[in-house]
N, C-alpha and C positions, 0 to 999 in steps of 0.2 A: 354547730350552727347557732345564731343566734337570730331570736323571734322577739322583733321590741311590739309587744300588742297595745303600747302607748298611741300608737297609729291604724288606725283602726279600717281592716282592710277585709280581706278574702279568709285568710285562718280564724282562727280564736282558742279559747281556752275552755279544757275541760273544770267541770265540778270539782275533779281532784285536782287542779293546778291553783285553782283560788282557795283551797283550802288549804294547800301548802303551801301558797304567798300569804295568806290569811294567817299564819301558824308563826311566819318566818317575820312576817313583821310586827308582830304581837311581843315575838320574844325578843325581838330587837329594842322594840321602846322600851321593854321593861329592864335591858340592859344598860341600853346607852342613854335613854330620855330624850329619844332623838323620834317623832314622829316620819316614817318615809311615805312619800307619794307614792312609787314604786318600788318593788324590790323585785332583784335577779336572782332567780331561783334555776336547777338544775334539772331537768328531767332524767328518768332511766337510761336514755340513750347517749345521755352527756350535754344535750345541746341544752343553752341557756334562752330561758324563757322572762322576758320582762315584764310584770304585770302589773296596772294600775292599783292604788288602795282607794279606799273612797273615805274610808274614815278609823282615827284610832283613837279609843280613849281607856283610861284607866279604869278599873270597877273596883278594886282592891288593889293592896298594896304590892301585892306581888302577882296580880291579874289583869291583865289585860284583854281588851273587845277589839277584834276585827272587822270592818266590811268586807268583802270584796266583790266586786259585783261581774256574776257570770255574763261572757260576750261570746256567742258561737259565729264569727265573722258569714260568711254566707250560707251557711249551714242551717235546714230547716230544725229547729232543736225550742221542743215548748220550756226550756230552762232558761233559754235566752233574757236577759236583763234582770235573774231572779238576785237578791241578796245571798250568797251566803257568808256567814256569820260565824266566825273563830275566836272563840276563848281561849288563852294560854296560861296557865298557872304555874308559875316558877318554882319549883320543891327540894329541897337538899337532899336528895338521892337519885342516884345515876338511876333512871328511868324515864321512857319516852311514853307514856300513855295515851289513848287518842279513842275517843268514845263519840256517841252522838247525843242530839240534842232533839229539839222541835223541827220537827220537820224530815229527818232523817229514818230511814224505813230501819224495820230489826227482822230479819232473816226469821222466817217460821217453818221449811222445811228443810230437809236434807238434799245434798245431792248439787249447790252451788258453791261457789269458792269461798262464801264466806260461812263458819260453822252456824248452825240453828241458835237461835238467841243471842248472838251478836250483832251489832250495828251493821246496815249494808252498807261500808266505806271497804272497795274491795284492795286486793292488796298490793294496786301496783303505787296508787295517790299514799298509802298509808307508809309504802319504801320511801316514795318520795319526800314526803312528809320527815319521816325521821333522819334523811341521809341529809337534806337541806337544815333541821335543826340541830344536829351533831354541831357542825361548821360554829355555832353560836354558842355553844354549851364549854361550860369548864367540866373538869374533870369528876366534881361533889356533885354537880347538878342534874337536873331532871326537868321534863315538863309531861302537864297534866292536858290535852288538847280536845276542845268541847268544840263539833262541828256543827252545826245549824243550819237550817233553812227555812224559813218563816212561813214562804206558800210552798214547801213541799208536800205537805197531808194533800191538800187542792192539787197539785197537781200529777201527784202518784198515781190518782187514777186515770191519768188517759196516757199513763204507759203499761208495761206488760207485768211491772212491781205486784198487782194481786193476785195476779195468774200464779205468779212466782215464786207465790207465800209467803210475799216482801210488803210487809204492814206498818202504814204509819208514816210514811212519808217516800220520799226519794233515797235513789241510790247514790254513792257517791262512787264515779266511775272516771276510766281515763286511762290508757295506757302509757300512750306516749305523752300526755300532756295536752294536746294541740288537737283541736275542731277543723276538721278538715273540709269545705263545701261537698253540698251533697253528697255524702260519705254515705253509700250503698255499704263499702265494707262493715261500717260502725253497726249501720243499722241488723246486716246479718248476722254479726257475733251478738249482739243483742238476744238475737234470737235462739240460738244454741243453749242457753242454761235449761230452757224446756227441756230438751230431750235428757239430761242430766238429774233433773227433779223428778220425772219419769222413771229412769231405771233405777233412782236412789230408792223410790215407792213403791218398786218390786213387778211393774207391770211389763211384761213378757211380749203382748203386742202393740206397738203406739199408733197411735190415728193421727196421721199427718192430714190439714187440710188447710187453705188458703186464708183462712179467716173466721170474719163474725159468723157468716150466714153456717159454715160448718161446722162450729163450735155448738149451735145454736141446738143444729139439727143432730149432731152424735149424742148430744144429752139426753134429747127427746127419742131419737130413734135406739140408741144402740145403749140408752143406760148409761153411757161412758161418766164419768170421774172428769173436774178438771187439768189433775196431774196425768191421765193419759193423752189427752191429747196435746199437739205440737202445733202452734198455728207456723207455718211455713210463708206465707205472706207468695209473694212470686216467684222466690230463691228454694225451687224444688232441689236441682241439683247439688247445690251447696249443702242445704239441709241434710240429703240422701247420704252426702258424703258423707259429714259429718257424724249422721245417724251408722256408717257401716264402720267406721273410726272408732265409734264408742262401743262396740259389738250387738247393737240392736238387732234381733234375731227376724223379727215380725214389724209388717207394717202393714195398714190398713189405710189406704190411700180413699178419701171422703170427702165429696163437697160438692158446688154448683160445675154443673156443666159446661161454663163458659170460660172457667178456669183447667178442671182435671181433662176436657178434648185434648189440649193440647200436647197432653203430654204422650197419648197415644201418635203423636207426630213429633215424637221422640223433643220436644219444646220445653226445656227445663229451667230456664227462665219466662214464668207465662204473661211478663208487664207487655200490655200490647203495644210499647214503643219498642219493642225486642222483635216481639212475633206475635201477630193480630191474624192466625190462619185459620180460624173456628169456622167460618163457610164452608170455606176447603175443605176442611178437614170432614165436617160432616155431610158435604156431598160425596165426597169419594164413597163414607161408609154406607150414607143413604143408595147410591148406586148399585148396591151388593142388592136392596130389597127392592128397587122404582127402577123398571124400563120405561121411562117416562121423560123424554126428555126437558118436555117444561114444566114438569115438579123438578127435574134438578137442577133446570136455571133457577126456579124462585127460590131455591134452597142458596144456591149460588149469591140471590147478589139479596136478600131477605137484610133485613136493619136488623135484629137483634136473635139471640140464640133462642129466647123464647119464641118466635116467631115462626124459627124452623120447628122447633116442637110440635107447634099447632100442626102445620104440615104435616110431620111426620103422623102425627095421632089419627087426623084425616085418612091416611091414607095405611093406618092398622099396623105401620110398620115401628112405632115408637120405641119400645122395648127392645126390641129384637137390634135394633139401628146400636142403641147403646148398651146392651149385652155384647155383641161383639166388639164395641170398643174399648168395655173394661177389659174384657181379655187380651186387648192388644196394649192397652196401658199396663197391664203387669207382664204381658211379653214383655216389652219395651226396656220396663226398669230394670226384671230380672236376667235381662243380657247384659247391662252396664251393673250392679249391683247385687253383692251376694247376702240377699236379703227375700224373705218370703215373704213376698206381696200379696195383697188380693186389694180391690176397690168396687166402692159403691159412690155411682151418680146420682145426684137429685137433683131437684127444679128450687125453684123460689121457695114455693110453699113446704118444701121435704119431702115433697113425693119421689119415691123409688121410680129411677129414669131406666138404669141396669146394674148391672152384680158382677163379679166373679170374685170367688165360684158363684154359681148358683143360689148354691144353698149356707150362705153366707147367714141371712135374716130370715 
């Protein structure tokens, strides 16, 4: 198939497709003297990807500077409109090298695809890359490939790159080439190198939990390490999969309330455009403790999860409400997943909501 992203629509291109259009037309000028607006490059899967240049000029005699500028067509993506920036250095021996610059992160632990102290340009853009500049290459030759990205340091921090042990900039990623709109799938393989950085660091139980606010609270409460914990974002089940795939033996399910209820209502994706049943769900269990039936309407139609709390606290059943729903959130998982569970709920503040087991903390 071919993707002309001269027209600028619903797809786009990854960081690894501008670097190997960035790469392709670098070694081009410096063959032919010929500057391209575009060049047609190849992806893994075969299908040809057409992508704009922005700009090319010489630096040396047998070096060449690339622009190309990243486009994620309707895909929420903070890389959208950044530079990145391909050197190619022409050399008389059959060798394709490909390193990073400014901007580009360098791998700090074990346990991801790309080894520790190496650039994070992972290896499917790095295929692409060498398989699209073979096609240009005589048989003596070689190229030396310097990847950049100018605001990568700036904007590595508001991805998951320092959690990751990935310093210094952005990664350069992409499988198939191509930015897909709202690409939930992208966004969960994202997520999966956690749990790999985890078991490379030797920890036996991992702390899955939704986010900032439980990251926040495992440090403070449980001591945790950043390489043990997994933020799983709303993709429980996915994550769980993944986690039972790679043989994680132990998990320790942690965080606010208004995320881990649901999953004792078996809810494994918890975005509330999927499933918003947290009333429900904490009425049914508040029923087990309130023969009351208008505390369990205002539990019932109450505005926020905090709200039922207060309720709950009122009426001395707090605790006990969410004790029996950790136990039924590690039922739940360890009927679909062969993996030893236990979970701790908390509020806002980190206050211990319930446990299981028990004697967990």
């Amino acid at each position: 198939m071919i993707y002309d992203f001269r027209k600028k629509g619903k797809l786009g291109y990854t960081t690894g497709s501008c670097a190997a259009a960035g790469a392709y037309a670098g070694l081009y000028f410096l063959k032919n003297n010929v500057r391209l607006n575009y060049v047609k490059i190849e992806n893994p899967n075969g299908d040809i990807l057409i992508i704009p240049i922005e700009k090319i000029e010489r630096i040396r005699k047998n070096t060449a500077k690339t622009t190309v500028v990243k486009y994620a067509g309707e895909d929420i993506d903070i890389t959208n409109g950044i530079e990145i920036i391909v050197e190619v250095e022409l050399i008389k021996r059959r060798e394709i090298k490909i390193i990073g610059g400014e901007g580009i992160g360098i791998v700090t632990k074990d346990g991801l695809q790309i080894k520790k102290g190496d650039y994070a340009i992972n290896p499917k853009p790095r295929e692409m890359i060498k398989n699209n500049l073979l096609k240009l290459l005589d048989e003596d030759e070689g190229v030396i490939v310097k990847i950049s990205a100018p605001k990568g340091k700036e904007l590595a921090e508001k991805t998951l790159n320092p959690k990751l042990g990935i310093v210094g900039g952005i990664s350069i990623l992409g499988t198939t080439g191509i930015v897909r709109p709202m690409s939930n799938e992208a966004y969960r393989e994202s997520l999966v190198p956690q749990i790999d950085v985890a078991l490379a660091n030797g920890y036996e139980t991992l702390i899955f939990t939704p986010g900032n606010i439980g990251t926040k609270f495992a440090k403070k409460l449980l001591n945790a390490e950043d390489d043990q914990i997994v933020e799983v974002s709303n993709f429980w089940g996915y994550m769980l999969d993944k986690a039972e795939e790679k043989g994680v033996k132990s998990i320790l399910v942690f965080g606010h309330a208004g995320k881990i209820i649901k999953l004792a209502a078996g809810i494994f994706d918890t975005h509330s455009k999927v499933a918003d049943a947290r009333n429900e769900i904490l009425t049914a269990y508040a029923s087990l403790f309130i023969d009351d039936k208008n505390t369990l309407k205002k539990i019932l139609y109450a505005n926020t999860t905090e709200e039922i709390m207060e309720i709950l606290k009122e009426k001395n059943v707090l605790h006990g409400v969410f004790n029996v729903i950790t136990k039924r959130v590690v039922d739940r998982l360890s009927n679909r997943w062969k993996i030893n569970f236990s979970c701790i709920i908390i509020d806002m503040k980190g206050n211990i909501l319930g446990k299981y087991p028990e004697n967990l903390i």
